[in-house]
C-alpha positions in Angstrom: 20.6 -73.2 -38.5 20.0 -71.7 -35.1 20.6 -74.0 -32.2 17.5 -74.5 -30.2 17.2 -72.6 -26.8 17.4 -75.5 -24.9 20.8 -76.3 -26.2 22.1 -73.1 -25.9 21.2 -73.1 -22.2 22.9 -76.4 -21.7 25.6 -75.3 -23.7 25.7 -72.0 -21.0 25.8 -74.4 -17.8 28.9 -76.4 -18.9 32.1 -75.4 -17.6 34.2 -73.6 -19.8 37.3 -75.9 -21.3 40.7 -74.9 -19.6 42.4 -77.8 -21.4 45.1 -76.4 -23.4 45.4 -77.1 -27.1 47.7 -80.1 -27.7 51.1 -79.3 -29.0 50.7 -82.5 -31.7 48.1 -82.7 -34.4 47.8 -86.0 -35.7 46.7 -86.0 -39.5 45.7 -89.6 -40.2 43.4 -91.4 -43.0 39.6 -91.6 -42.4 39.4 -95.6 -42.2 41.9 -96.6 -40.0 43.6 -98.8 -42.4 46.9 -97.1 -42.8 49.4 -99.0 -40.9 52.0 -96.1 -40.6 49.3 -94.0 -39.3 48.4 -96.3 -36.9 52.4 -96.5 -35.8 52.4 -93.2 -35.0 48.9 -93.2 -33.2 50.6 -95.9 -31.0 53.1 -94.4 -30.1 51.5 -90.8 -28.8 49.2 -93.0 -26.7 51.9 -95.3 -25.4 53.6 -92.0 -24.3 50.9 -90.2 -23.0 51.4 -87.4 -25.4 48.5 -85.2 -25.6 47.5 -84.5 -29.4 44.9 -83.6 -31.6 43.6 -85.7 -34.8 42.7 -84.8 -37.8 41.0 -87.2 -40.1 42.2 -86.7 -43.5 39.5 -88.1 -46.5 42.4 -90.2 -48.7 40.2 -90.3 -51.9 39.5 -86.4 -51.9 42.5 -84.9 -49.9 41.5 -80.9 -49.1 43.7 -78.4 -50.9 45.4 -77.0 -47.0 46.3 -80.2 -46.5 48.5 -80.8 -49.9 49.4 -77.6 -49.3 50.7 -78.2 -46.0 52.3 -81.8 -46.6 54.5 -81.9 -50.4 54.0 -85.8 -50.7 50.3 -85.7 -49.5 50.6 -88.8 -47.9 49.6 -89.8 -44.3 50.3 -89.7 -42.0 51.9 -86.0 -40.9 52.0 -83.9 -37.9 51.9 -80.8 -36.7 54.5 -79.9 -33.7 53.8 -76.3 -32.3 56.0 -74.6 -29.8 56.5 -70.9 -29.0 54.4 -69.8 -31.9 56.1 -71.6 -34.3 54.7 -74.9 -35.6 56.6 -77.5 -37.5 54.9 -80.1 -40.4 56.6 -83.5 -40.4 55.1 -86.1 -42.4 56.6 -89.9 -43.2 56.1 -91.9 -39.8 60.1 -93.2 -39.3 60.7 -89.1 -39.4 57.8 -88.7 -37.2 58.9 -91.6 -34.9 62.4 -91.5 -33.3 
């Protein structure tokens, strides 16, 4: 659908993001009930780390993400650095 004019013009006014993209992407279930999730959650706030989340469904997990993860379990992340990005998944991996 086509985003009302109005919208658009607001949309036009804001200033444009110069926050770069977080090195971390969190992959974490939808409900909040995972405790290792939330271990890892902690901690990157705790720290200050700048990441990104990803809220992954646990009862209908998308194909890129069992791609992307072998044991399709939560919680993972995604660590990108000079154009390479590294998957770790299993929280006490995750967490030093």
């Amino acid at each position: 659908p086509a985003v009302p004019t109005r919208w658009a013009a607001l949309a036009r006014r804001l200033p444009a993001s110069s926050a770069p993209t977080p090195a971390i992407t969190l992959y974490r279930d939808t409900n909040g009930w995972c405790p290792f999730c939330e271990r890892v959650w902690l901690q990157l706030e705790t720290k200050g780390l700048p990441y990104e989340e990803v809220l992954i469904n646990l009862r209908d997990k998308p194909q890129w993400y069992k791609d992307m993860v072998p044991t399709t379990l939560v919680p993972a992340v995604k660590i990108r650095s000079g154009g390479t990005a590294e998957v770790v998944w299993e929280s006490d991996v995750i967490l030093p």
